[in-house]
Backbone as numpy.savetxt, mean C-alpha at the origin, in Angstrom:
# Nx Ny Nz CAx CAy CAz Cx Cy Cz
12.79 -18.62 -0.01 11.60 -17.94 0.47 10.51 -17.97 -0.60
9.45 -18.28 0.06 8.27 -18.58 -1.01 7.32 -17.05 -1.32
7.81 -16.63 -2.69 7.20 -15.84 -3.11 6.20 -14.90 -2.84
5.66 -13.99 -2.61 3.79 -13.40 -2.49 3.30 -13.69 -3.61
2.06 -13.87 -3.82 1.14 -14.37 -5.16 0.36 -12.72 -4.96
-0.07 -12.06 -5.41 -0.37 -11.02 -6.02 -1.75 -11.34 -7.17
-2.76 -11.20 -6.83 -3.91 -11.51 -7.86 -4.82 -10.39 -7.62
-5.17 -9.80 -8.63 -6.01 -8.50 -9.05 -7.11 -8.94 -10.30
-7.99 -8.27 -9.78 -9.33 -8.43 -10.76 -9.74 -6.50 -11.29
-9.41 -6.26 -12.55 -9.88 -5.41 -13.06 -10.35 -5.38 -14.46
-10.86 -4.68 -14.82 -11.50 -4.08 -16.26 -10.47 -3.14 -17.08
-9.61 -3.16 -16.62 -8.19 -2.39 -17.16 -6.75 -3.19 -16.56
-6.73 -4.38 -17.52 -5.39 -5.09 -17.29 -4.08 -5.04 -17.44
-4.37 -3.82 -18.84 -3.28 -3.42 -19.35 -2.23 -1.99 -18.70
-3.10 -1.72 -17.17 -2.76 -0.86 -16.29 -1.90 -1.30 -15.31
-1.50 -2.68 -15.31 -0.86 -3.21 -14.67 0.85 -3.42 -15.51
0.61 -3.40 -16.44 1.83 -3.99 -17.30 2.99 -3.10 -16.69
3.48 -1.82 -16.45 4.65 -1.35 -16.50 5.05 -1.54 -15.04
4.12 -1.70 -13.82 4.34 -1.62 -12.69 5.70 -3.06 -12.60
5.80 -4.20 -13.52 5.92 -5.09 -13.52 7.37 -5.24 -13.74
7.55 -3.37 -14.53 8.89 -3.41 -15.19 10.03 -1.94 -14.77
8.95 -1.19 -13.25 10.20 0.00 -13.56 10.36 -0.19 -12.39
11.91 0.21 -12.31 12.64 -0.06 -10.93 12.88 -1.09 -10.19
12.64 -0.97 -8.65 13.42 -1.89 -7.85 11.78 -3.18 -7.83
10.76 -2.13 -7.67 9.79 -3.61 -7.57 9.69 -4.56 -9.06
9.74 -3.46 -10.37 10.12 -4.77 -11.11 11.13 -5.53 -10.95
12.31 -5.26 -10.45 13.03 -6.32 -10.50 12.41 -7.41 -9.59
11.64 -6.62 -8.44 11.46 -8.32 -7.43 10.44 -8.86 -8.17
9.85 -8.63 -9.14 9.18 -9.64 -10.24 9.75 -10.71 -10.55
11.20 -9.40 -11.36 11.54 -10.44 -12.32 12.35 -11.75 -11.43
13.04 -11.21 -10.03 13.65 -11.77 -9.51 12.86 -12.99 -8.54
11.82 -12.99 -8.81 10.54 -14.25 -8.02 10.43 -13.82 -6.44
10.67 -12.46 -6.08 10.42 -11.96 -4.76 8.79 -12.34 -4.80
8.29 -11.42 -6.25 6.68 -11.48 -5.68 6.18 -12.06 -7.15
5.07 -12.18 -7.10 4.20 -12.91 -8.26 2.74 -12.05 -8.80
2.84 -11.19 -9.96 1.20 -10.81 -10.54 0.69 -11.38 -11.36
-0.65 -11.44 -11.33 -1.39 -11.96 -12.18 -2.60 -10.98 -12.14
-3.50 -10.65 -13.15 -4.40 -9.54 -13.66 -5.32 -10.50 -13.95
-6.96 -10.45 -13.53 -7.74 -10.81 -14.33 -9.19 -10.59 -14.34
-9.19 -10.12 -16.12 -10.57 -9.42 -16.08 -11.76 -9.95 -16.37
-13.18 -9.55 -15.40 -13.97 -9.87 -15.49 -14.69 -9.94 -16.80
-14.47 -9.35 -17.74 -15.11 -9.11 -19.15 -14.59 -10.87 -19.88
-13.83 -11.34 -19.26 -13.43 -12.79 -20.01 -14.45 -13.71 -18.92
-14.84 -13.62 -18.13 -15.59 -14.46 -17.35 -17.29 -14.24 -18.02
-17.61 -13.58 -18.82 -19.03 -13.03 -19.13 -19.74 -14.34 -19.98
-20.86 -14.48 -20.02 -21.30 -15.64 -21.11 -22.09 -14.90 -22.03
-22.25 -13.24 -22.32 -22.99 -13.11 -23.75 -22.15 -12.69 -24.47
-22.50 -12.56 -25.52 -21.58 -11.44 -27.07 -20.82 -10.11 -26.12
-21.54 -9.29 -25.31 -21.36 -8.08 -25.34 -20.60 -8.30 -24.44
-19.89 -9.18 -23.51 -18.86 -9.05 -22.54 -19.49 -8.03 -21.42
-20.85 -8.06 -20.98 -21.61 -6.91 -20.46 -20.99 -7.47 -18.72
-20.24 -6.22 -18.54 -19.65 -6.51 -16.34 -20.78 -5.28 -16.19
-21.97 -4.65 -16.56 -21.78 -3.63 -15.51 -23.66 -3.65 -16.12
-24.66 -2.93 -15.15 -25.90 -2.64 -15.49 -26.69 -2.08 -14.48
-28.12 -1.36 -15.02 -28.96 -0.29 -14.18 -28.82 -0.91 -12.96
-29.08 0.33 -12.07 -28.94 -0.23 -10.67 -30.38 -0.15 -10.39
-30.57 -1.06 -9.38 -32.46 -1.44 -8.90 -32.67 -0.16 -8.24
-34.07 0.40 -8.64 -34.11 1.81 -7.82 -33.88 3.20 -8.07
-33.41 2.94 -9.26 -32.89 4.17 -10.13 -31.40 4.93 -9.55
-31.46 5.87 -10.04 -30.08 6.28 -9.77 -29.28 6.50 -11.45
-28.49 7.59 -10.91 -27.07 7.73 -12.42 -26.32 6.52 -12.08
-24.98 6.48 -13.17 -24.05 5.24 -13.51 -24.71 3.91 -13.51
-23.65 2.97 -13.55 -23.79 1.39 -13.58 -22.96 1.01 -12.87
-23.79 0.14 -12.13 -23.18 -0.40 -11.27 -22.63 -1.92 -11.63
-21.38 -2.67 -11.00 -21.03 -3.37 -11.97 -21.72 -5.23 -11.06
-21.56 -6.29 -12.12 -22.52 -7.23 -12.01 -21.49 -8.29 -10.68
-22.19 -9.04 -10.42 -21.88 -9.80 -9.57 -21.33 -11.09 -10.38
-21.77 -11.65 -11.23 -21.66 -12.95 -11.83 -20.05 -13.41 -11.80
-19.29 -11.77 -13.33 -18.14 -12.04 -13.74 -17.23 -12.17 -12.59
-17.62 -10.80 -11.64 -16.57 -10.82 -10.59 -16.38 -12.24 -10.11
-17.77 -12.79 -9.70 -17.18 -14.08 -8.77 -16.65 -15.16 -9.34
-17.12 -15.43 -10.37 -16.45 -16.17 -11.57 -15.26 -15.93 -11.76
-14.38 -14.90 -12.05 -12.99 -14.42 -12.22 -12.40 -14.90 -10.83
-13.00 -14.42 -9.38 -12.12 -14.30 -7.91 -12.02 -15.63 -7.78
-13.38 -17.24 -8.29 -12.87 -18.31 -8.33 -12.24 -18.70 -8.64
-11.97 -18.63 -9.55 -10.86 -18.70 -10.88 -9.63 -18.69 -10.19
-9.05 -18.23 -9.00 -8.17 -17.68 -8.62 -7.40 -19.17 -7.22
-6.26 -19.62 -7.79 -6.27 -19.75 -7.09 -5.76 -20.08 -5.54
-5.88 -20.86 -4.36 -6.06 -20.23 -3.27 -5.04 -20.99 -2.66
-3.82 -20.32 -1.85 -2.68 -20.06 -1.50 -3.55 -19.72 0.60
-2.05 -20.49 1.21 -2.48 -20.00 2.43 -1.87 -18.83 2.93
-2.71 -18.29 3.86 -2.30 -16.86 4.40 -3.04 -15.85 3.40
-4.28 -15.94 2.85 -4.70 -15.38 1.82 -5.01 -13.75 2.39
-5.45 -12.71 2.03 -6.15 -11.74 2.11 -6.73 -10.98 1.25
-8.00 -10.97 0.82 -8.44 -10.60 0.09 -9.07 -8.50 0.22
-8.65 -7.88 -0.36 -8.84 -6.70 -0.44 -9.55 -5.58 -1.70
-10.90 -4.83 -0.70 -11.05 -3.96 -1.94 -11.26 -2.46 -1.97
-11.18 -2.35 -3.10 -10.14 -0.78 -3.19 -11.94 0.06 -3.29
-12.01 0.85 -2.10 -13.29 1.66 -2.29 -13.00 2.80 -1.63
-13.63 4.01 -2.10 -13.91 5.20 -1.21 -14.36 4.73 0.07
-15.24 4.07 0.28 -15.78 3.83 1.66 -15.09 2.95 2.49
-13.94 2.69 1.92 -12.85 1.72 2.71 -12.35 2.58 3.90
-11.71 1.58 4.83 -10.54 2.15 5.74 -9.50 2.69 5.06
-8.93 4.15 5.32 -7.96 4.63 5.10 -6.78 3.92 5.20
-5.62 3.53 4.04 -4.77 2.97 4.15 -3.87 3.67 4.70
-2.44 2.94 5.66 -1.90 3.18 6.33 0.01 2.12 6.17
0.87 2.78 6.38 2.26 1.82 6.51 2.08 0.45 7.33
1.10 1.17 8.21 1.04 -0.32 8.95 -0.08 -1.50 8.62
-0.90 -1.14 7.83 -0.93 -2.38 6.58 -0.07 -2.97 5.53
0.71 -1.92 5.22 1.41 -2.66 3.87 2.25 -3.57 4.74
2.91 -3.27 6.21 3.69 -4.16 6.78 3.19 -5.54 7.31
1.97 -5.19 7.64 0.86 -6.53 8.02 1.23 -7.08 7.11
0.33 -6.50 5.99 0.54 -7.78 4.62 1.26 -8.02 4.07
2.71 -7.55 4.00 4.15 -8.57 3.92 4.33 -8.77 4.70
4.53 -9.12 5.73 4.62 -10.16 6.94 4.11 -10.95 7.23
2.20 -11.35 6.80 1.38 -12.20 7.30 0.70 -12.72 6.03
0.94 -12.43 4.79 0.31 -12.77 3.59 1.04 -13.22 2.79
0.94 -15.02 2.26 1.60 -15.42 1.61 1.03 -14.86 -0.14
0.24 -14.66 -0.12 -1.27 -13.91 -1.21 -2.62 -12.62 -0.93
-2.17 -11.82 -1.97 -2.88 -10.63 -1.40 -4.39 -10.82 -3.23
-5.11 -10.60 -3.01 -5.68 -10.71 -3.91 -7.25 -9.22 -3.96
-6.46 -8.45 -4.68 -7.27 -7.33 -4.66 -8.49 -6.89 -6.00
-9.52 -6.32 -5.24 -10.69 -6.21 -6.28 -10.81 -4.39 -6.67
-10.64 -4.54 -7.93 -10.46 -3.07 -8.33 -12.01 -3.11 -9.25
-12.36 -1.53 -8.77 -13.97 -1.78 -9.04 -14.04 -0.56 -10.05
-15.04 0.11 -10.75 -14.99 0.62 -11.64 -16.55 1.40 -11.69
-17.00 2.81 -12.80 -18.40 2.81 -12.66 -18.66 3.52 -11.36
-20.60 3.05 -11.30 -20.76 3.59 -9.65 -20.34 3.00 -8.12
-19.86 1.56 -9.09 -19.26 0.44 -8.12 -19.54 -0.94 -7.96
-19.42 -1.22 -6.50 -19.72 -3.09 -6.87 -21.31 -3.22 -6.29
-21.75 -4.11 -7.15 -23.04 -4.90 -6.17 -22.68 -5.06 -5.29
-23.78 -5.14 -4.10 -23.63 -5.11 -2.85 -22.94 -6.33 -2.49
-23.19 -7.28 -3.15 -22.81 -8.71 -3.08 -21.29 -9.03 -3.41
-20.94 -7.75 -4.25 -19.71 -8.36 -4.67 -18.72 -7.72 -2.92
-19.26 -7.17 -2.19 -18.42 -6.92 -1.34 -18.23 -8.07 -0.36
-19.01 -9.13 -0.47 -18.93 -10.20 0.97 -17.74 -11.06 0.40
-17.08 -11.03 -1.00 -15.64 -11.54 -0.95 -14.03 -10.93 -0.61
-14.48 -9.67 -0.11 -13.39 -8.94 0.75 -13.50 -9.34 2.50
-12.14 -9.44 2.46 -12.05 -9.17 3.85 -11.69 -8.15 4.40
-11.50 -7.46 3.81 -10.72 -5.50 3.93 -11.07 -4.89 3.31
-12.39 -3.36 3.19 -12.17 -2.58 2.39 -10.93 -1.70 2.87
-10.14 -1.10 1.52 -9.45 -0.22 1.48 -9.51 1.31 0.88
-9.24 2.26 1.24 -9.19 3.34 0.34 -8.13 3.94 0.69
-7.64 5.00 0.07 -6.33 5.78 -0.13 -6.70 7.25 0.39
-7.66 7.86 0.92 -8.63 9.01 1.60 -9.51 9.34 1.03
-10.00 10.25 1.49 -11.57 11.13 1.41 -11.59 11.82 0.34
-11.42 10.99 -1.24 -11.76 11.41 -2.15 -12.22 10.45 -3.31
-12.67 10.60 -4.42 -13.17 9.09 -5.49 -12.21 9.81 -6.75
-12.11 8.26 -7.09 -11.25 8.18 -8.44 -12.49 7.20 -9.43
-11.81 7.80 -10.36 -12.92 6.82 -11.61 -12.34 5.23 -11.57
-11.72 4.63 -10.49 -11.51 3.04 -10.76 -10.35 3.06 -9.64
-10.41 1.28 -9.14 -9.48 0.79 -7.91 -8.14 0.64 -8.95
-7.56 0.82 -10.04 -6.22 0.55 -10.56 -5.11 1.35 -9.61
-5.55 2.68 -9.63 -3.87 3.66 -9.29 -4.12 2.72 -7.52
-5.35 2.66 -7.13 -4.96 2.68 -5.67 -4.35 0.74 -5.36
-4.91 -0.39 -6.41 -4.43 -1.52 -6.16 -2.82 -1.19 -6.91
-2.32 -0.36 -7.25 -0.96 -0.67 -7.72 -0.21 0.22 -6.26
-0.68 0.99 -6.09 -0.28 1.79 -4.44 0.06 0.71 -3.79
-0.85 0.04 -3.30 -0.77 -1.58 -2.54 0.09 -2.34 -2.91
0.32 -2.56 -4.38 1.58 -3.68 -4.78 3.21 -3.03 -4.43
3.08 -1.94 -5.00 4.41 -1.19 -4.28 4.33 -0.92 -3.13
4.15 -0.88 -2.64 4.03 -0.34 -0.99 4.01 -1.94 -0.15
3.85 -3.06 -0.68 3.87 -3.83 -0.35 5.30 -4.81 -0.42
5.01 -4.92 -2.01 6.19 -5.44 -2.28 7.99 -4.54 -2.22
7.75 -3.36 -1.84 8.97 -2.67 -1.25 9.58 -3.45 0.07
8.54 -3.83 0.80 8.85 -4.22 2.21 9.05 -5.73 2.45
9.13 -6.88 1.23 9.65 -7.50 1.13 11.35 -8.00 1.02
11.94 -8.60 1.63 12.96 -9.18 1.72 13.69 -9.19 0.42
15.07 -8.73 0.30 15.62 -8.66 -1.02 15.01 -7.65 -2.53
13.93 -7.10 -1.52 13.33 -5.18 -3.22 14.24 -4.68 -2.45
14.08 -3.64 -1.39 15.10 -3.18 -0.93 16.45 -2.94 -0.46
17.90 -2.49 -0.87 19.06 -3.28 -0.55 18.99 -3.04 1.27
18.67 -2.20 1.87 19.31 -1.79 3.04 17.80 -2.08 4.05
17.65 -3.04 5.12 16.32 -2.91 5.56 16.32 -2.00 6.62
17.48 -1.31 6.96 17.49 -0.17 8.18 16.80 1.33 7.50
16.44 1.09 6.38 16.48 2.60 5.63 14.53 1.85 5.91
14.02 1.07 5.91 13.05 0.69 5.79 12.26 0.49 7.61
13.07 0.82 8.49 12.98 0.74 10.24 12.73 2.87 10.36
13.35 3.12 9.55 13.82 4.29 9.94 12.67 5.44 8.92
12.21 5.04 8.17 11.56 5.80 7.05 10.16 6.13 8.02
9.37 7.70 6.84 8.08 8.16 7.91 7.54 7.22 8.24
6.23 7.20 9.10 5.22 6.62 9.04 5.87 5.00 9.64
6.64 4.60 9.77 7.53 3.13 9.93 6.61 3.33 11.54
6.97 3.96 12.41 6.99 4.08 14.04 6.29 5.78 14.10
5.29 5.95 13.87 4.77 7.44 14.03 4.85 8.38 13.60
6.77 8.55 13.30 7.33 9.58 13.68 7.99 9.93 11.98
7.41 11.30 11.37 8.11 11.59 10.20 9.67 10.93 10.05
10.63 11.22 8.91 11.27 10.55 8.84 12.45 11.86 8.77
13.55 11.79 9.37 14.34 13.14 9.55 15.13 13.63 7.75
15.84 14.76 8.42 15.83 15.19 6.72 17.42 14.62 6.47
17.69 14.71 4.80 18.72 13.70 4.60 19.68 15.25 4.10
20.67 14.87 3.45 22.07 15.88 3.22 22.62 15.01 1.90
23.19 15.15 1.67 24.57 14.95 0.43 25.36 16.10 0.51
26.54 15.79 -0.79 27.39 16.56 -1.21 26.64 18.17 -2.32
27.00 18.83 -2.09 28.61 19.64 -1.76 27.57 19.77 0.16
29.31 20.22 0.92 28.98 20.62 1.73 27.75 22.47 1.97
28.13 23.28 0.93 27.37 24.00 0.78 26.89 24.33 -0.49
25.48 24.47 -0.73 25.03 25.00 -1.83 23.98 25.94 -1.70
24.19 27.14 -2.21 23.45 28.66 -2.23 23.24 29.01 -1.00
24.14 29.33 -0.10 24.02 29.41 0.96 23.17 28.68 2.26
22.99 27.50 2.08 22.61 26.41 2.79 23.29 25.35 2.75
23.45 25.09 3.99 24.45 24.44 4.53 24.55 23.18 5.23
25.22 22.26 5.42 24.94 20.77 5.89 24.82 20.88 7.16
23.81 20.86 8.42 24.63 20.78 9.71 25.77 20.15 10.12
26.55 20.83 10.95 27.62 20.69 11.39 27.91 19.25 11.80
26.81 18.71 12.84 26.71 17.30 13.49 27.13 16.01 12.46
26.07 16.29 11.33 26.09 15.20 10.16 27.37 15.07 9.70
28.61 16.21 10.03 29.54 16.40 9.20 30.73 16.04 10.84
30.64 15.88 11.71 31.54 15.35 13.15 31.62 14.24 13.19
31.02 12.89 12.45 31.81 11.91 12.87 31.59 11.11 14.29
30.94 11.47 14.74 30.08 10.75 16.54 28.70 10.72 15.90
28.99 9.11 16.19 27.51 8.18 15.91 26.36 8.82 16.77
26.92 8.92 17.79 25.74 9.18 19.20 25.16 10.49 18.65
25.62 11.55 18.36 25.20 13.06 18.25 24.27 12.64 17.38
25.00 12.01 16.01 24.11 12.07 14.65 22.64 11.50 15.36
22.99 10.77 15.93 21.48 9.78 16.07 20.26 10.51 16.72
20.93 11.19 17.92 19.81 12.28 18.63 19.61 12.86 17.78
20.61 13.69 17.08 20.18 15.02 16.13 19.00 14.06 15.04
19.21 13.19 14.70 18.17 12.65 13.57 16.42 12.03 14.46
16.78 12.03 15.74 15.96 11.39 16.65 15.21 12.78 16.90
15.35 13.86 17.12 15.16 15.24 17.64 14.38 15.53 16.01
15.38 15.47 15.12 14.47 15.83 13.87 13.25 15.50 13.23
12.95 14.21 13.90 12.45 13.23 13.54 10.80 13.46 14.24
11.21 13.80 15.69 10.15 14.18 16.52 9.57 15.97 15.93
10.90 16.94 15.92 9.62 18.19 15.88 9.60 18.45 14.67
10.18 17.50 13.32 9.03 17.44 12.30 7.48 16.90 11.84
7.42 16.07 12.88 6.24 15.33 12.97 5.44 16.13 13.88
5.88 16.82 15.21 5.28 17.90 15.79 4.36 18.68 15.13
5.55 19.56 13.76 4.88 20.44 13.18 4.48 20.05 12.16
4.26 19.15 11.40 3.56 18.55 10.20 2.12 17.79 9.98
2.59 16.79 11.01 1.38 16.03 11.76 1.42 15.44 12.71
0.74 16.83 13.78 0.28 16.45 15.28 -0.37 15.17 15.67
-1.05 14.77 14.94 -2.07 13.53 15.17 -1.25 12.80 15.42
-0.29 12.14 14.47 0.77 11.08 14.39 1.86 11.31 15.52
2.10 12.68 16.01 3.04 13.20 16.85 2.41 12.96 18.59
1.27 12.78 18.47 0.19 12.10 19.88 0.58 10.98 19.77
0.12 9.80 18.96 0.11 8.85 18.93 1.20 8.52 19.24
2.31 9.11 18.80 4.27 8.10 19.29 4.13 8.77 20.67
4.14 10.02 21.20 3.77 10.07 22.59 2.73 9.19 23.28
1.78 8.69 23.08 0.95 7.36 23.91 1.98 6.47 23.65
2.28 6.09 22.61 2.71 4.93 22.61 3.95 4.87 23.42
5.01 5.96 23.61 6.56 5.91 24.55 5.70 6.14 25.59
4.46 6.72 25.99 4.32 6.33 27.37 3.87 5.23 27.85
2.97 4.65 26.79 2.89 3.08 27.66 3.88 2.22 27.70
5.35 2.64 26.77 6.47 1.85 26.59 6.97 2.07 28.14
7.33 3.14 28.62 7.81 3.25 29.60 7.21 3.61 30.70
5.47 3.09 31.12 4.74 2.48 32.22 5.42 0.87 32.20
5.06 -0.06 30.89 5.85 -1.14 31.20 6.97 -1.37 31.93
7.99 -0.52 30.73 9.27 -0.47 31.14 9.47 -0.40 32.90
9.00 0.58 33.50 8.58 1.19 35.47 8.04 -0.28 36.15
7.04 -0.74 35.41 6.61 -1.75 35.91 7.07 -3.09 35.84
């Protein structure tokens, strides 16, 4: 299986280094599941001062950052089929599970622009094909939210994860929160394992986790708890029809 290529453009490269090395997604590094590469616009610059960023036309606080390095660096890059190019902004679409699954499934190369400052020239946005954001709040730079994306991505690749049923079954997978889990001891401080988890009939466990599954999402988040209701009802208008 041919790898994901993974290419990021930031002003903080060295924010990438550990993602590379803890846990199960470093291993699919090390193991050639997926492929990173970091690269910063401050090496693409042609004066002394390595200058990515300057006044914005019109006045205004911050700096906004330049067009040149970026495009110079995103050429630099290069181009793999099944590409998608993504950038990390407040004013992006809210990210969602069912992107990270798009883009391991349909992206042989994800190549994300992490922006910095008051943000990008207007220009630097016509080399995305996706803005993204993580919600309705600003961070001082796209790093925490393009490394969100690499894990969340590269989890759902073939061989990071040992078990892919734990990955069918998890929140957000199909609507529906994800039910609650148990271990050993059977009791601790007076809380207790349900009984079901502990009987041994596949069928019970499954409703009981199917039931859990629904009126935690009920009471947590209704929105998401609509949406799997439209969706089992148009399953089973088909289904009638």
């Amino acid at each position: 299986m041919q790898p994901i290529r993974i290419d990021v453009i930031s002003l903080f490269p060295k924010s990438f280094e550990k993602i590379k090395e803890l846990g199960v997604i470093g291993r699919s590094f090390s193991k050639g599941i997926a492929e990173l590469n970091v690269y910063n616009p401050r090496d693409f610059t042609n004066d002394g001062y390595h200058k990515v960023d300057d006044q914005p036309y019109g006045g205004g606080a911050g700096m906004v950052l330049k067009p040149e390095p970026f495009f110079e660096a995103f050429e630099s890059i290069p181009i793999c089929e099944n590409r998608k190019v993504l950038m990390m902004t407040p004013q992006g679409k809210t990210l969602s599970q069912k992107d990270l699954f798009r883009w391991s499934k349909g992206c042989s190369q994800l190549v994300i622009l992490c922006g910095q400052y008051e943000g990008f020239d207007e220009r630097i946005r016509t080399l995305a094909d996706e803005e993204i954001s993580l919600g309705d709040f600003v961070l001082t730079g796209g790093e925490l939210a393009a490394m969100i994306i690499i894990n969340g991505v590269v989890r759902l690749l073939p061989g990071t994860i040992g078990s892919s049923e734990s990955l069918e079954d998890e929140s957000h997978a199909n609507f529906l929160l994800e039910h609650p889990h148990y271990t050993r001891p059977v009791k601790f401080r007076d809380l207790e394992v349900p009984k079901v988890l502990r009987s041994g009939n596949h069928a019970e466990i499954s409703q009981w986790r199917q039931d859990q599954r629904e009126i935690r999402t009920k009471n947590r988040r209704p929105e998401l708890y609509q949406k799997w209701l439209e969706r089992e009802r148009l399953y089973n208008d088909e289904k009638d029809n």
